[in-house]
C-alpha positions as CSV (number, residue, x, y, z in Angstrom):
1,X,0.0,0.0,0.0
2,X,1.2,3.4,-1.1
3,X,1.5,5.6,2.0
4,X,1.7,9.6,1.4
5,X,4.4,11.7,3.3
6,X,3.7,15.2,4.5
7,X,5.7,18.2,4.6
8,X,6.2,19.5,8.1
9,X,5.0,22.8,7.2
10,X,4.9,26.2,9.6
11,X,2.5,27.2,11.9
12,X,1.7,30.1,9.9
13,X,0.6,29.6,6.3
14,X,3.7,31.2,4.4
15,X,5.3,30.0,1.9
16,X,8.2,27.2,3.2
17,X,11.7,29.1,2.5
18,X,14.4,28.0,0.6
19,X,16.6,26.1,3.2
20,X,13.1,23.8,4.3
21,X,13.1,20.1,2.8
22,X,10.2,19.7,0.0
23,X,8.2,17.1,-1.1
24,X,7.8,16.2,-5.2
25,X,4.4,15.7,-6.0
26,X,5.5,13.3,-8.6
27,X,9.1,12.2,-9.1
28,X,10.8,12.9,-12.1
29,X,13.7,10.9,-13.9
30,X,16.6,13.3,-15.0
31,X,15.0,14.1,-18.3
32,X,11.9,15.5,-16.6
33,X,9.7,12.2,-17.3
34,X,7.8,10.5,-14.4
35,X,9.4,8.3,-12.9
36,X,8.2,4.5,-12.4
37,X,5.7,3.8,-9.7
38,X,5.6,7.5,-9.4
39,X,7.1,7.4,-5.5
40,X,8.0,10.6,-3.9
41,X,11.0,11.9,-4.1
42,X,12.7,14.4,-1.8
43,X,15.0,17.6,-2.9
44,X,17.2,19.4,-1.1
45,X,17.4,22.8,-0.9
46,X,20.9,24.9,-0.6
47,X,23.2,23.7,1.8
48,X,23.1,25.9,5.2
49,X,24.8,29.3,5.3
50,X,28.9,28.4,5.4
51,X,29.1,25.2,3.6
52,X,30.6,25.0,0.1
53,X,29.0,22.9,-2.2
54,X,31.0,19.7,-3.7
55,X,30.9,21.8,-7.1
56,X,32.7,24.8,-5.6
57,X,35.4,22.1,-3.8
58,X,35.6,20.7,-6.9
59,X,36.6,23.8,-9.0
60,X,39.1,24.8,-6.2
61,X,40.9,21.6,-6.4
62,X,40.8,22.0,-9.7
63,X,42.5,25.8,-10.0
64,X,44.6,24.3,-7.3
65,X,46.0,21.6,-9.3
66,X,46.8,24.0,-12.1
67,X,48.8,26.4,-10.1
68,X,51.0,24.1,-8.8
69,X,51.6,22.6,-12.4
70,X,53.1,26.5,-12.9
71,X,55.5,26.0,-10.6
72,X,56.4,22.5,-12.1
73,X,57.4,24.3,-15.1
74,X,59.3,26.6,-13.8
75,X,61.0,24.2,-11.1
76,X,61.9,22.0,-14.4
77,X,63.5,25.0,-16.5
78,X,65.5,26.2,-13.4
79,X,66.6,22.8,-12.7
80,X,67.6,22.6,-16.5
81,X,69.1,26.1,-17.1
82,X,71.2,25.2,-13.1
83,X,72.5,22.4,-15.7
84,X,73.0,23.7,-18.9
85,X,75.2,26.9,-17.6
86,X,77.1,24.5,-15.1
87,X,78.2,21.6,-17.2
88,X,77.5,23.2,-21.2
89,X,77.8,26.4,-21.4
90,X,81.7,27.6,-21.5
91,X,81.2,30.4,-19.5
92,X,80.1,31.3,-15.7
93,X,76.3,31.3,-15.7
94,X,74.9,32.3,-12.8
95,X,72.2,29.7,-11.0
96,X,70.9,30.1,-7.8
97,X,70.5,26.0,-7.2
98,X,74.0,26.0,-7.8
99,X,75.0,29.1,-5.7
100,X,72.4,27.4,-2.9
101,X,74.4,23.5,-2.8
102,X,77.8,25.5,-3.0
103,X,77.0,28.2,0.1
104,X,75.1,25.3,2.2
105,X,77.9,22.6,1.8
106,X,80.4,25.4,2.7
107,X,79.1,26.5,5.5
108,X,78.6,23.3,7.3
109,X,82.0,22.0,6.2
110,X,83.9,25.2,7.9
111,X,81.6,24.7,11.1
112,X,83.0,21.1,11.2
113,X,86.7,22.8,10.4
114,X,86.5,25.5,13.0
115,X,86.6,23.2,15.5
116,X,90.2,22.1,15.1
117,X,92.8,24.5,16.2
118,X,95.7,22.8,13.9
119,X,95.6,23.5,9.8
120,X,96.3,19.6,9.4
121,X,93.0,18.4,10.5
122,X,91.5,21.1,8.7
123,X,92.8,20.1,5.7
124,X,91.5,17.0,5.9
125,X,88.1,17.6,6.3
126,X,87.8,20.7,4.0
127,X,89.8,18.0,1.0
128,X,86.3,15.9,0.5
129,X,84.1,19.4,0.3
130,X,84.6,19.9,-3.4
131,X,83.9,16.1,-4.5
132,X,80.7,15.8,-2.4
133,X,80.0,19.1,-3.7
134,X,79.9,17.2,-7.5
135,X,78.3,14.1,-6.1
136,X,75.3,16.1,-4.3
137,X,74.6,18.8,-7.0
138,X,73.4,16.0,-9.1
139,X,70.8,14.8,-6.5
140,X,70.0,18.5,-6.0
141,X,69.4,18.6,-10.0
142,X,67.2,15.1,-10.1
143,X,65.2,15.7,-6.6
144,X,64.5,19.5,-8.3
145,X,63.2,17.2,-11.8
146,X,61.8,15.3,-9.7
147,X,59.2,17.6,-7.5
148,X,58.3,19.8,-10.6
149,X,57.7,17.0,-13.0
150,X,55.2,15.5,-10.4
151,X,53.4,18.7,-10.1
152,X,53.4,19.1,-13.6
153,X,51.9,15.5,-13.6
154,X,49.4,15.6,-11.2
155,X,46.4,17.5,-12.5
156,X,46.0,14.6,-15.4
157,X,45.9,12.3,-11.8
158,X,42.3,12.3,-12.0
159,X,41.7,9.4,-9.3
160,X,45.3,9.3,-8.0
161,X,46.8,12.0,-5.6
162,X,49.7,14.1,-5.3
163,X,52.1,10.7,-3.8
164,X,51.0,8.7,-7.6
165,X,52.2,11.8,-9.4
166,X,56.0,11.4,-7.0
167,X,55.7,7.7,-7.9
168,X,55.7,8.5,-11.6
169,X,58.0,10.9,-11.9
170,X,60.5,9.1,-9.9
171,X,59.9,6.0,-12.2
172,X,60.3,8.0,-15.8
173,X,63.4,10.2,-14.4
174,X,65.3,6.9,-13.0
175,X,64.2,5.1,-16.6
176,X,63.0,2.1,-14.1
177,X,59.6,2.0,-15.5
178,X,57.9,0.4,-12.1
179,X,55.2,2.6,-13.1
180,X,53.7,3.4,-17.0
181,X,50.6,5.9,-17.4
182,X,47.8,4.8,-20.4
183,X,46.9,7.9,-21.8
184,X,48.3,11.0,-23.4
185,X,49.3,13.7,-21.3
186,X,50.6,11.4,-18.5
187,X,53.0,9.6,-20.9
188,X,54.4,12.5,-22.8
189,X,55.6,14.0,-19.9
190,X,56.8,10.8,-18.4
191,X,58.9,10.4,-21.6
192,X,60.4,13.6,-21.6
193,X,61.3,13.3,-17.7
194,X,63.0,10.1,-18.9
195,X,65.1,12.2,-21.4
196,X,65.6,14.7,-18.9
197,X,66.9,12.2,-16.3
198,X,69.0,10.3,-18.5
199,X,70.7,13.4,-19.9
200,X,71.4,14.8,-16.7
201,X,73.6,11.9,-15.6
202,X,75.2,11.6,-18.8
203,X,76.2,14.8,-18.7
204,X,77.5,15.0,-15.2
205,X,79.5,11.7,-16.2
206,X,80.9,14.1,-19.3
207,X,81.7,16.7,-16.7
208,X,83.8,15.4,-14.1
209,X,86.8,14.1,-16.5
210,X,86.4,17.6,-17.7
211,X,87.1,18.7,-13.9
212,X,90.0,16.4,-13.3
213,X,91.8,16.9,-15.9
214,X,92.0,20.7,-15.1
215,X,92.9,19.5,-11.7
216,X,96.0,17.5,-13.3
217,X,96.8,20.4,-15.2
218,X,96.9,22.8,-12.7
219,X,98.8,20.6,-9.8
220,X,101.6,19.8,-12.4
221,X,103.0,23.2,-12.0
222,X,102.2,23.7,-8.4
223,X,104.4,20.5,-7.7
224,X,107.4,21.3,-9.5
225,X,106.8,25.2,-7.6
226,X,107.3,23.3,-3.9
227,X,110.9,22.4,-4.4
228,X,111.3,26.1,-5.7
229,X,109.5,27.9,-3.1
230,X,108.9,26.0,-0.3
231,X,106.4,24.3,1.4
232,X,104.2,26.6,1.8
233,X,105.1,28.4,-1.0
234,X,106.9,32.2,-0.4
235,X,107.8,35.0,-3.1
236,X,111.4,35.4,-1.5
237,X,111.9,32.2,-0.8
238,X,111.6,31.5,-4.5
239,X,114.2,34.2,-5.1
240,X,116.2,33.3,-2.7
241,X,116.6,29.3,-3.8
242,X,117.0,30.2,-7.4
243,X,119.8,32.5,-6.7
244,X,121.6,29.6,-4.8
245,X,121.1,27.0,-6.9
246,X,119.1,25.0,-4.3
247,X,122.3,25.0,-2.1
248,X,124.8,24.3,-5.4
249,X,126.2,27.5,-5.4
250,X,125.1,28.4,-9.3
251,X,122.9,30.8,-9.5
252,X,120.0,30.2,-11.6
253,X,118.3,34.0,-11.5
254,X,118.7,33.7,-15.2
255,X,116.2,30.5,-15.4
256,X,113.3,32.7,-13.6
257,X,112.3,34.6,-17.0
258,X,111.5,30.8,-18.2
259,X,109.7,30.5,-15.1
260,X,107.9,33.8,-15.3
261,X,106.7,32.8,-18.8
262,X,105.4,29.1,-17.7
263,X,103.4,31.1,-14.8
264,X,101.5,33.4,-17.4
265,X,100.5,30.4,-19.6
266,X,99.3,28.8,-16.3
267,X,97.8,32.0,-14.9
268,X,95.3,31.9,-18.2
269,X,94.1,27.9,-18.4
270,X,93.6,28.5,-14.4
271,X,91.3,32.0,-15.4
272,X,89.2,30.0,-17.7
273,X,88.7,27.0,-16.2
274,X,88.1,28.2,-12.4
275,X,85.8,31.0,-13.3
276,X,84.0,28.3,-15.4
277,X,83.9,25.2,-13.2
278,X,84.2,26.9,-9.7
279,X,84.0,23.9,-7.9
280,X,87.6,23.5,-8.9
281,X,88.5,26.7,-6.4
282,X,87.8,23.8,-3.7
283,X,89.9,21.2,-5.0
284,X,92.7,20.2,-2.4
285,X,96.5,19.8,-3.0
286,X,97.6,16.2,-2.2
287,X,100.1,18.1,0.6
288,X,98.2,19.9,3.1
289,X,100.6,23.0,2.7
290,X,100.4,23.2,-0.4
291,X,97.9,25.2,-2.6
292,X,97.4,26.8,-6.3
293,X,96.3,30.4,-4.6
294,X,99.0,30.4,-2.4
295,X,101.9,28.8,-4.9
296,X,100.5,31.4,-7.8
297,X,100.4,34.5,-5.3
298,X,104.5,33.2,-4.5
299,X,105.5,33.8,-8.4
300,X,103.7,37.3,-8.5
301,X,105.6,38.4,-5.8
302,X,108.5,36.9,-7.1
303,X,107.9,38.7,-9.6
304,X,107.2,41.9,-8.2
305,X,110.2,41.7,-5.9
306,X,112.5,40.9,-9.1
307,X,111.3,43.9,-11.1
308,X,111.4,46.5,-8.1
309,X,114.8,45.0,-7.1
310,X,116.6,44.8,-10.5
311,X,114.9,47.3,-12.8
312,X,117.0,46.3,-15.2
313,X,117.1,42.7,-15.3
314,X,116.9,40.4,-18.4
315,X,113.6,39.4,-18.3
316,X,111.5,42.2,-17.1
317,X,109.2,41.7,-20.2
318,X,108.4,38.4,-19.0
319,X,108.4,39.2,-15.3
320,X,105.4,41.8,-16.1
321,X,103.4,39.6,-18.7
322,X,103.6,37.3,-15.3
323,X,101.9,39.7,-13.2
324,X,99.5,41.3,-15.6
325,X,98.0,37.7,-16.7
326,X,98.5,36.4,-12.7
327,X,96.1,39.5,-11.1
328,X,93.7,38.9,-13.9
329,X,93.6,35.2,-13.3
330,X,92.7,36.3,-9.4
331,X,90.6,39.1,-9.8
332,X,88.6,36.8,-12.4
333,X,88.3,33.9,-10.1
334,X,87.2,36.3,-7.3
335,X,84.4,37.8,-8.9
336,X,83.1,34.2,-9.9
337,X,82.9,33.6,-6.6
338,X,80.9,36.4,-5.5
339,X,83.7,38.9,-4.3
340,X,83.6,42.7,-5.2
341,X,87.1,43.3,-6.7
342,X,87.5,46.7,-8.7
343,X,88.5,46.6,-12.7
344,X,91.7,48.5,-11.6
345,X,93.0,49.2,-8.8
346,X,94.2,51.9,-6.7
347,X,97.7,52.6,-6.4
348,X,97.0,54.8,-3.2
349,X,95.1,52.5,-1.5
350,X,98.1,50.8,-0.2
351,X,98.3,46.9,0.7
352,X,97.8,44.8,3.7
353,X,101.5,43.5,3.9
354,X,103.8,46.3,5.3
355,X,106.9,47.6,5.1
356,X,108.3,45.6,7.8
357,X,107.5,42.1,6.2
358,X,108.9,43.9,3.2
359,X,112.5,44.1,4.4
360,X,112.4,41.1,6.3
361,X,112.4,39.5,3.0
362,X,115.2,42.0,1.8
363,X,116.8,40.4,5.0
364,X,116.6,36.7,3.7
365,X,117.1,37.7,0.1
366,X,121.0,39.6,1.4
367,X,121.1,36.5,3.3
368,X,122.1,34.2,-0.1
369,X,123.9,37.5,-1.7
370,X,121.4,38.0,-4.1
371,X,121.7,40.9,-6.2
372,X,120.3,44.4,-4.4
373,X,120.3,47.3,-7.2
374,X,117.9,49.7,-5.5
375,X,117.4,50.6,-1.9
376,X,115.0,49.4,0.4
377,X,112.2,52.8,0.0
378,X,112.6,52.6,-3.7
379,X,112.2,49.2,-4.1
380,X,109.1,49.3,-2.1
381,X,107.2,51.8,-4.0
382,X,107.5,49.8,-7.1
383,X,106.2,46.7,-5.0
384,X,103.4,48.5,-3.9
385,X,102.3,49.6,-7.2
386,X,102.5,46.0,-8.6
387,X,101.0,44.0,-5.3
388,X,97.7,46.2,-5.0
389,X,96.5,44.7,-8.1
390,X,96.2,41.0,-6.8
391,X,96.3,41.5,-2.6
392,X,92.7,41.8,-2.2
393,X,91.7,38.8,-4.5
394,X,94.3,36.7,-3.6
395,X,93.1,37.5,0.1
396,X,89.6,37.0,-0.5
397,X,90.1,33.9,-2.2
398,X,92.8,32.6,0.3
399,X,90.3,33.1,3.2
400,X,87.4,31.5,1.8
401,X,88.8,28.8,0.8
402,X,90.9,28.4,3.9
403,X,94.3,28.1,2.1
404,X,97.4,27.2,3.9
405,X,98.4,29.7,6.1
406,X,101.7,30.8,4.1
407,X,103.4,34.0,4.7
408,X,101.7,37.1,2.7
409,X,99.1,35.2,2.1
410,X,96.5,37.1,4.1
411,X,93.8,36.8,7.0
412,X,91.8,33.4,7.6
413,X,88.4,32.5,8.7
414,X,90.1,30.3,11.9
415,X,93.2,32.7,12.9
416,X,96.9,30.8,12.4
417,X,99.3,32.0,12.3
418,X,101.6,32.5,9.4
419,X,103.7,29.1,8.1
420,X,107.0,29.7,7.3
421,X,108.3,27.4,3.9
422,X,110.6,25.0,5.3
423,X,113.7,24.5,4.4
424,X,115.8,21.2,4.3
425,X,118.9,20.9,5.6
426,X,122.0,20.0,3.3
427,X,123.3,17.0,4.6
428,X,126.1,15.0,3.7
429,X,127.2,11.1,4.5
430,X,130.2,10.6,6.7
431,X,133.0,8.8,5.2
432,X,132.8,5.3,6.5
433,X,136.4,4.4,8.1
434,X,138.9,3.1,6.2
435,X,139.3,0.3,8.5
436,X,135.9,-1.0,9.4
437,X,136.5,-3.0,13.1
438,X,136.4,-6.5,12.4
C-alpha cells in the first residue's frame, strides 16, 4: 500500500523558505519524465549558510591543481638552465641552485673545520668538500626534476593523488619503469622526464673528467713550484733558492724569465677553467701545505720583488706579462665567486702587507747574496704599485677557501698563524772508516 508523506509545514501559512526540505508531487527521472511507480521523491534545498557545495570544492581543487603545475614548469626549467650553464655552457652562468648547494655545503664543512685549532685536520676535512659538492649537485638537479615534474603531472591524476604523481616521476626520471601511465598527457611527460633524467647523468659523467683533468693540469706546476718555493710556497723564498742554486752554489736567477713565462701560460688555463667550473677553487693539493692560490700569489711576488729589485734585469718583459695575466687570473676567479674586486686598482690605497714584512724578506734575500740594485724605500714603491692589483683577491680567495696559512698570504676564517716554507737541511754522508772493526 502506497502511504503519502507530509511536509512539516509552519504554523503560519507562508510560503516554506528555501533552506526547508520539499516534497515532489510526482518524481521525475533526470530528463523530466515521471518516474516509475511515481514514488516521492525528496529535494534538497541549498546547503546551510557556510558550507561550500561539492561543485565549488571541486573547482578549487581544480585551479589548485593548475597552479602548482606552474610551478612545475618553472621548477623543471630552473633545474635545466642550473644544468646547462654549469656543465655546457663555457662560460660562468649564474644559478641560484647551484649558488644554494655550493653556500650550504660550505658553510657546514667550515663549522665542522672550526673546531680544530691545527691547519692539518682542517685540511682533511675541508679535502672531500669539493667532490661531495659534485656528487650532491646532481641529486640536488634530479630531486628539483623530480618535485616539478610530479606537479606538472598531477592535474591529469584524476583518481590518484599528489604521492602517484612522485611515484611517476621518480619511475620516468630513473628510466626504471615500475610505473607506466595509459593515456596521453601522462606519458608524454613521463617520456620527456626520462630524457631529462637520462641526460642529466650523462652529462655529469661528461663533466667530471672535464674537472680532473684541469685539476691535473693545474697541480703539475704547483708541484714542481714546492721544491722552488717551499712548502708553503713564499715569493722570497723562490728568489732566494733560485739565486743559490738549491744550495749548489750556481745561480739560476737567469732561469726565472723561463719560469715567469710558464706562470702566465698557467695564470690563463687556471682564469678560464676556475671562473668556469668553480667547484675547482675547492679542489685540495695532495700536501696539506700546499695550494694553487698560495703557490700562484708566491710567483707574482716573485715577480714583483725581481722587477722592483733589478729594474733592469733580463727578463723584465716576462716578469710583467707574469703579473698582468696572474692578477687577472685572481681578480677573475674572485668575482666568480661572489667577491667585489675593482676593474683596476688603486695605487693609493696601499696593501695589507707592510713595510716591515717587506725588508724582512730584503733580509733573507741579502742572506744568499742576491743581487740588491735599489734601496729598500725605492724598491718598495715599485712593489706597492704591482701587489695592490692581486692582494685583495688573492686574500679574499685565500680566506674563503681556507688556504694554507703561508706568509703574505692574508687573513683566515680560523686565525693561524703564518707558516714559514721549510727548508731542508744539506746533509752530507760521513765517510765510513777506512778500517771498518772486524
Amino acid at each position: 500500500m502506497h502511504k503519502e508523506v507530509d511536509a512539516v509545514l509552519p504554523a503560519d501559512p507562508v510560503a516554506p523558505s528555501s533552506a526547508t526540505l520539499t516534497i515532489a508531487d510526482r518524481a521525475t527521472t533526470a530528463n523530466g519524465s515521471e518516474r516509475p511507480g511515481g514514488s516521492p521523491t525528496m529535494r534538497r534545498g541549498p546547503d546551510p549558510a557556510g558550507a561550500t557545495p561539492p561543485s565549488m570544492r571541486s573547482c578549487s581543487m581544480a585551479v589548485g591543481r593548475d597552479l602548482a603545475a606552474a610551478v612545475g614548469v618553472l621548477l623543471i626549467v630552473a633545474a635545466a638552465w642550473s644544468v646547462i650553464g654549469t656543465v655546457v655552457v663555457p662560460r660562468r652562468i649564474r644559478s641560484r641552485i647551484t649558488r644554494t648547494v655550493a653556500i650550504s655545503l660550505n658553510a657546514a664543512f667550515h663549522f665542522v673545520a672550526d673546531s680544530f685549532d691545527s691547519y692539518e685536520p682542517r685540511d682533511r676535512i675541508l679535502a672531500a668538500q669539493a667532490p661531495i659538492q659534485l656528487i650532491l649537485q646532481i641529486v640536488v638537479w634530479l630531486a628539483v626534476f623530480e618535485l616539478g615534474f610530479a606537479l606538472l603531472l598531477w592535474p591529469f591524476m584524476s583518481t590518484a593523488g599528489l604521492a602517484s604523481a612522485f611515484e611517476l616521476a621518480g619511475s620516468s626520471l630513473c628510466t626504471l619503469g615500475y610505473l607506466a601511465p595509459h593515456n596521453g598527457g601522462p606519458t608524454g611527460l613521463a617520456d620527456v622526464a626520462s630524457l631529462v633524467g637520462l641526460g642529466t647523468v650523462a652529462l655529469q659523467i661528461g663533466y667530471l673528467p672535464t674537472i680532473y683533468a684541469a685539476f691535473n693540469r693545474r697541480e703539475g706546476l704547483v708541484t714542481l713550484l714546492d721544491s722552488r718555493a717551499g712548502v708553503p710556497s713564499w715569493g722570497p723564498e723562490l728568489l732566494a733558492r733560485t739565486h743559490y742554486g738549491l744550495g749548489s752554489g750556481v745561480s739560476a736567477v737567469e732561469q726565472l724569465p723561463a719560469l715567469f713565462e710558464d706562470w702566465e701560460r698557467w695564470s690563463a688555463d687556471v682564469s678560464e677553467s676556475h671562473a668556469t667550473y668553480i667547484a675547482l677553487v675547492n679542489f685540495r693539493s695532495q700536501r696539506a701545505l700546499s695550494s694553487w692560490l698560495t703557490a700562484q700569489l708566491a710567483v707574482l711576488d716573485a715577480a714583483a720583488l725581481y722587477l722592483s729589485l733589478l729594474p733592469d734585469a733580463p727578463g723584465a718583459v716576462s716578469a710583467r706579462l707574469c703579473l698582468r695575466g696572474g692578477f687577472t687570473c685572481l681578480a677573475t676567479i674572485a668575482r666568480a665567486r661572489g667577491f667585489a674586486i675593482p676593474d683596476e686598482a688603486d695605487p693609493n690605497a696601499g696593501i695589507t702587507l707592510t713595510y716591515e714584512d717587506f725588508v724582512d724578506a730584503i733580509e733573507r734575500l741579502a742572506s744568499v747574496d742576491f743581487p740588491l740594485e735599489r734601496s729598500n724605500e725605492d724598491a718598495w714603491l715599485d712593489f706597492v704599485g704591482w701587489r695592490v692589483n692581486y692582494e685583495a683577491a688573492a686574500y679574499a680567495i685565500a680566506s674563503a677557501i681556507d688556504a694554507p696559512p703561508a706568509m703574505w698570504s692574508g687573513p683566515r676564517r680560523h686565525p693561524i698563524p703564518a707558516i714559514a716554507p721549510m727548508r731542508p737541511a744539506t746533509r752530507k754522508a760521513q765517510r765510513p772508516p777506512l778500517n771498518p772493526p772486524q
